[in-house]
N, C-alpha and C positions, 0 to 999 in steps of 0.2 A: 849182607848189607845192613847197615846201623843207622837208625835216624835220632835225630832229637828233636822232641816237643815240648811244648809249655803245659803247665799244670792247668787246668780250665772246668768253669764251671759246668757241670752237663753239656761235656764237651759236641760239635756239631756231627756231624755224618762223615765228613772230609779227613777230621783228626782221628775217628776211627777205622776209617780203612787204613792208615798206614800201619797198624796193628796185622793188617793180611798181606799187606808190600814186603815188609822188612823183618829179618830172620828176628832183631832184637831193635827197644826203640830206649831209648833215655830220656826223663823225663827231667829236664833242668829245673832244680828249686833254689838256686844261687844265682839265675840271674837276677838280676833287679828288676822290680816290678815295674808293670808298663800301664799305664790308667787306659781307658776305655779300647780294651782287650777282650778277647773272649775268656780272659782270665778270672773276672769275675763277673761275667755274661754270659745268657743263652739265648736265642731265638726260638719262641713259639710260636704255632699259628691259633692265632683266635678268630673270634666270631667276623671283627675288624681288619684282619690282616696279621703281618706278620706283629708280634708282640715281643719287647726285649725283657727279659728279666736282670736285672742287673746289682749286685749283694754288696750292701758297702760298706765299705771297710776306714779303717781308722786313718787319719793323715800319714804320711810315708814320704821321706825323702832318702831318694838311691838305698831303697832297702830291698834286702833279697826275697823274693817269691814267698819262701818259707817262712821268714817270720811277719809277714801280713797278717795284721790283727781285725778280724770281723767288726763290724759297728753297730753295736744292737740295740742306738738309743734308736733307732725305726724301726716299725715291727714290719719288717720285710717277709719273716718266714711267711707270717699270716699271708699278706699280698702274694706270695708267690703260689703257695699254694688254691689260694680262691683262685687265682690266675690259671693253674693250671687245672683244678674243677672244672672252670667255663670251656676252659678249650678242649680238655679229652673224656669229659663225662661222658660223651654218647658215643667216644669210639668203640672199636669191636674187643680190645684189650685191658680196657680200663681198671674195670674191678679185679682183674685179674695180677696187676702190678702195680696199684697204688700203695699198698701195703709196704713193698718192698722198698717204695719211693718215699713214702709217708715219716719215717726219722730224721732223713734230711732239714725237715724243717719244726722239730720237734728239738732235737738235741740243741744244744748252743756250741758251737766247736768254737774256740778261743781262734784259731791260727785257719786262715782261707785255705792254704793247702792241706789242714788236715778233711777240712769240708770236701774240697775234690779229691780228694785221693778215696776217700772214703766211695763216694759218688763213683769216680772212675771203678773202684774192684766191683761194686754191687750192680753197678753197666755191664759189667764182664759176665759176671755171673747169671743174668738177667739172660743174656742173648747168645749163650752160652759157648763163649769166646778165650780160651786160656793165652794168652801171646806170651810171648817174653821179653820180659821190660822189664827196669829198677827205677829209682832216683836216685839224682847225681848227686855225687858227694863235695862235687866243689862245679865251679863252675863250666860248662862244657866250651871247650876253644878248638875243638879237632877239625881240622881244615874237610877231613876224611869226611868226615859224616855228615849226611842228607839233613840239612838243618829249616824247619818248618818253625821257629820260634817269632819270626817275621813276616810269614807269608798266609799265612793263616789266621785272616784278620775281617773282623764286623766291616769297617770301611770299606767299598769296592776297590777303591784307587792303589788300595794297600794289600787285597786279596789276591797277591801271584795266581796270571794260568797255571794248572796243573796235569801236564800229560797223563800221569796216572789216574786221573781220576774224574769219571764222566756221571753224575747222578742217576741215579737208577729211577725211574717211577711208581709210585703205590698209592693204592688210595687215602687220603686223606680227610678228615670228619669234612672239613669248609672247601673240599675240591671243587663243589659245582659251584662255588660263589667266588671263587676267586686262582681257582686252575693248579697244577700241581706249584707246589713250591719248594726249589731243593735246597739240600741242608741246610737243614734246620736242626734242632738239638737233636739228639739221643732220642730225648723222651719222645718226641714226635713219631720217629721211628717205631721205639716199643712199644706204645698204645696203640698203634695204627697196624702194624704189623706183627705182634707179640711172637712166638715161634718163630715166625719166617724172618724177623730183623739179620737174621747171621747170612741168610741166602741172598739177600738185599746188599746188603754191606758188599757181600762178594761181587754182586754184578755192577757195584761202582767201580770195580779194581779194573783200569785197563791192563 
């Protein structure tokens, strides 16, 4: 079986279990970009609750995924990163994988998708996950294939149920102040769970 997904920034828990569903997954950089997307969003949990991170990008009309040009007259890396200080400094993984997370917001990548793809291989490697996947070289239209480019969305109304997929529970730094909270980004995952995020991932897979 074959899916296709969107390119996304430290994509959530959801968009990576289809990585253990699907024999291969394609990652469409030719559709046209879609504004308040997990494309250039992620959800943390902070001291306050859920927290969005959101990276933005240069004005765009019906332009494709891949040539989205970052917007770096705000200094976002800074915010995202103090951002994610306050929220995962006293997990149990922290010091362990900010390092590997710490370039993200250090380099300037010209083009959004090169920011997530980058993010997506070093998630991989991080939780020590190989799948097989590319990007698209034109736009994907195969009726065939299990298509999550719409359904896998920040908005509830817009967020398809998903039979395969049931949140797993772990603990989390702000659990006793506001209860578990599922998928959430990646990084939530690997500070909170470091090693065991790959065994986690699996017990989301119905």
């Amino acid at each position: 079986m074959e899916a296709v997904l969107f390119s996304s920034y430290f994509p959530n828990i959801r968009y990576f279990s289809k990585f253990l569903i699907y024999d291969s997954i394609v990652i469409d950089i030719f559709e046209n970009y879609t504004k308040q997307t997990y494309r250039n969003r992620c959800n943390i949990m902070s001291a306050n609750g859920i927290s969005q991170l959101s990276v933005p990008v240069k004005k765009n009309f019906h332009c494709h995924v891949k040539d989205v040009e970052i917007d770096y007259s705000e200094n976002w890396q800074t915010n995202h990163y103090r951002a994610i200080l306050s929220a995962y400094k006293n997990s149990a993984f922290y010091e362990y994988y900010i390092d590997d997370i710490m370039p993200f917001f250090e380099r300037k990548e010209k083009f959004l998708f090169d920011l997530n793809s980058k993010i997506l291989e070093t998630s991989f490697k991080i939780i020590r996950l190989n799948p097989n996947f590319r990007y698209s070289e034109e736009f994907v239209s195969d009726n065939n294939i299990h298509d999550f480019r719409e359904v896998i969305h920040p908005k509830p109304q817009k967020n398809s149920e998903d039979t395969k997929f049931k949140p797993a529970e772990y603990i989390q730094v702000f659990s006793e102040r506001h209860g578990f909270c599922p998928d959430l980004s990646i990084l939530d995952l690997i500070f909170n769970e470091g090693p065991m995020s790959l065994n986690n991932l699996k017990r989301c897979v119905i």
